[in-house]
DSSP file (Angstrom, degrees, kcal/mol; ACC not computed):
  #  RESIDUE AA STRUCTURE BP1 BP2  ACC     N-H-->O    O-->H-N    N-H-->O    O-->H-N    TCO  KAPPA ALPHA  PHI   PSI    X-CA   Y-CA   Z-CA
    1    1 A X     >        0   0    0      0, 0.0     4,-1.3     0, 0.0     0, 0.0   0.000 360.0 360.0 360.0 -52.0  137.8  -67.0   54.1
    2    2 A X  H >>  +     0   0    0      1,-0.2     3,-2.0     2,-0.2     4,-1.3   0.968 360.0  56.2 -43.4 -60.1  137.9  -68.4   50.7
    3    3 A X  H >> S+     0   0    0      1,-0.3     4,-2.6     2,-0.2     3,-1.5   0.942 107.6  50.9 -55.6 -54.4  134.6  -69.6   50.7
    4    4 A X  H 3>>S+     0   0    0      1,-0.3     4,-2.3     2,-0.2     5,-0.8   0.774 101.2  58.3 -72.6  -2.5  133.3  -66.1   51.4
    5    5 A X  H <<5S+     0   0    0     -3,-2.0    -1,-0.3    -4,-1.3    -2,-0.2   0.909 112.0  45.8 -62.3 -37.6  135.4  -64.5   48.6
    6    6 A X  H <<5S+     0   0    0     -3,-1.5    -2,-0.2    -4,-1.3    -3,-0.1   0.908 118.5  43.2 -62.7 -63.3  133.1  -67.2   46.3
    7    7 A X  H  <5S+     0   0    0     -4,-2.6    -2,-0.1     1,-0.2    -3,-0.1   0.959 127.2  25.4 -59.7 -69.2  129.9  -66.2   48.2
    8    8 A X  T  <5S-     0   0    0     -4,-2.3     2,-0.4     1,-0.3     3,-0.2   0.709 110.0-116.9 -86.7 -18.7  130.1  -62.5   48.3
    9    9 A X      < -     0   0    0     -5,-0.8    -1,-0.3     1,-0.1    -2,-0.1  -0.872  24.3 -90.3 124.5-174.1  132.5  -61.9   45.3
   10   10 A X        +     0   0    0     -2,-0.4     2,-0.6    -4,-0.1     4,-0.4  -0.369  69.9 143.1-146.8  46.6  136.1  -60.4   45.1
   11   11 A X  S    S-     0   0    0     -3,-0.2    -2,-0.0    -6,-0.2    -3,-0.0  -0.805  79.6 -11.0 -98.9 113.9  135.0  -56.8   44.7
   12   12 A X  S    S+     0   0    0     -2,-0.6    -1,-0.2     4,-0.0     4,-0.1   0.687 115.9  93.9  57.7  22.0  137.2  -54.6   46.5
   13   13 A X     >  +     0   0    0     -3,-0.3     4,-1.9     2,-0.1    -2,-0.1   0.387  47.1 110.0-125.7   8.2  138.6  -57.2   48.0
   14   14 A X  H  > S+     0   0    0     -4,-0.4     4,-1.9     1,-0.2     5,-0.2   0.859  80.5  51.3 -20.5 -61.5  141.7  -57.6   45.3
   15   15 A X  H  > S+     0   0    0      2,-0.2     4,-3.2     3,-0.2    -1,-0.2   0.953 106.7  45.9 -47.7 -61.7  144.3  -56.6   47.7
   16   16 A X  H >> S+     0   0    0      2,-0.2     4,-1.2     3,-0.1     3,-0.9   0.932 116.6  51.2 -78.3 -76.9  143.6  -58.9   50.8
   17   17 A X  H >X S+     0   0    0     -4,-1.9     3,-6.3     1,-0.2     4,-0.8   0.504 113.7  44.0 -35.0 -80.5  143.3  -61.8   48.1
   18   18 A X  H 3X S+     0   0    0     -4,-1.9     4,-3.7     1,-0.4    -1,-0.2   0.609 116.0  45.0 -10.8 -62.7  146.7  -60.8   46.6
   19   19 A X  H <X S+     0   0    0     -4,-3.2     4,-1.1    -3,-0.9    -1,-0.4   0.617 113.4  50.4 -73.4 -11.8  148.4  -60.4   49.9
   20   20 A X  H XX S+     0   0    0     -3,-6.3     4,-1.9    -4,-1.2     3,-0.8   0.957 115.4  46.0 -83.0 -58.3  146.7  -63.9   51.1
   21   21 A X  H >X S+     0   0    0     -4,-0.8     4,-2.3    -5,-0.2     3,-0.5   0.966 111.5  47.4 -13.4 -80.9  148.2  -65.5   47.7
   22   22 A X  H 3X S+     0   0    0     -4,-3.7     4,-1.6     1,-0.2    -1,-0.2   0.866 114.1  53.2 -51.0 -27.9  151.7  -63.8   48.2
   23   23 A X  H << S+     0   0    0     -4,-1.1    -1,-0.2    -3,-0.8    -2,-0.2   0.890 115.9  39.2 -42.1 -55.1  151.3  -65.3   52.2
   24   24 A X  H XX S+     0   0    0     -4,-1.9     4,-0.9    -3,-0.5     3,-0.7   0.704 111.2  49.7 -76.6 -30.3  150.7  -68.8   51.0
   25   25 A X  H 3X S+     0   0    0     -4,-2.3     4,-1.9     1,-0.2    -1,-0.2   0.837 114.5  49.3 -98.9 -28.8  152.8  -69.1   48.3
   26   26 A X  H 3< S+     0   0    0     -4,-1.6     4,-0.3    -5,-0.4    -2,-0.2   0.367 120.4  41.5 -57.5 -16.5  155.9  -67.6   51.0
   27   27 A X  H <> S+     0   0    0     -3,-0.7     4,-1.7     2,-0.1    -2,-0.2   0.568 109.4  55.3 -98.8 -30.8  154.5  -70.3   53.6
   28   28 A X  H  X S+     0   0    0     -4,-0.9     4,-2.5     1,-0.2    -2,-0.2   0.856 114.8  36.5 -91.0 -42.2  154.2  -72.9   51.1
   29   29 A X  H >X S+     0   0    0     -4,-1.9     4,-2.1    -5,-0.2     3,-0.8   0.995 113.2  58.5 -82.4 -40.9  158.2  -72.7   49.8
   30   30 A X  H 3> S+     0   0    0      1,-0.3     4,-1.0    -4,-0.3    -2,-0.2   0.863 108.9  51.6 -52.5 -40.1  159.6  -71.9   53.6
   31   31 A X  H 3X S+     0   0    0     -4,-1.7     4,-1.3     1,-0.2    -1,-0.3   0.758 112.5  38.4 -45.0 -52.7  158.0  -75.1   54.1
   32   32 A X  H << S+     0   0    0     -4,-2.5     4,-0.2    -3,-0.8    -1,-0.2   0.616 112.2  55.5 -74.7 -22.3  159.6  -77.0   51.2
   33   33 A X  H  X S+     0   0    0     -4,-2.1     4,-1.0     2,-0.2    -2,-0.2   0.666 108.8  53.6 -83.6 -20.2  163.0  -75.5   51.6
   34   34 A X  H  X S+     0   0    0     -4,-1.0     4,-1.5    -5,-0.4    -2,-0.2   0.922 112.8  39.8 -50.3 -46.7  162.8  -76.7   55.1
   35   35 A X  H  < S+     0   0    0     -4,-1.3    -1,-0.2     2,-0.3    -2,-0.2   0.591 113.4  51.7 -88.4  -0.9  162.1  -80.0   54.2
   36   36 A X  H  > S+     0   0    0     -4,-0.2     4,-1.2     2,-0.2    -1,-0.2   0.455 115.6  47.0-105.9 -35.3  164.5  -80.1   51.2
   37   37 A X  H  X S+     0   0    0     -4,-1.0     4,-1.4     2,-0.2    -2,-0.3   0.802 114.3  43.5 -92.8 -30.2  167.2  -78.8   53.8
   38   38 A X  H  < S+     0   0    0     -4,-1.5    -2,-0.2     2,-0.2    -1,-0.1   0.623 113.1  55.8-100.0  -6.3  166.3  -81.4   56.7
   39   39 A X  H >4 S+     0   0    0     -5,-0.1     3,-2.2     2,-0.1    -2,-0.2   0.904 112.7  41.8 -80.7 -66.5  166.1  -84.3   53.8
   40   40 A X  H 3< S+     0   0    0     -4,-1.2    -2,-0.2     1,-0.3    -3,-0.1   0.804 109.1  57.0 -65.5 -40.4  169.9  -83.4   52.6
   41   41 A X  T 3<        0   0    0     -4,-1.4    -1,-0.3     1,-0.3    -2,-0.1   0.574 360.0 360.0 -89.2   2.9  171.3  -83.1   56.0
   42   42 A X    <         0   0    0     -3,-2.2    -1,-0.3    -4,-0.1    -2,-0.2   0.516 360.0 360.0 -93.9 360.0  170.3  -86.7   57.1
């Protein structure tokens, strides 16, 4: 998916990056507050 943003460009495609961004960055902390919360409670 990346790769073809690279290939073909990111023209008119602003949005779906943005929203893939806001995904990742919302996956990427659930992740870390998980593991920050299963860390504490041992």
């Amino acid at each position: 998916f990346i790769y073809l943003h690279f290939t073909i460009g990111i023209k008119g495609h602003l949005g779906l990056l943005f929203l893939m961004l806001l995904l990742l960055t919302f996956g990427l902390q659930t992740i870390t507050f998980g593991f920050l919360a299963d860390m504490m409670r041992k």
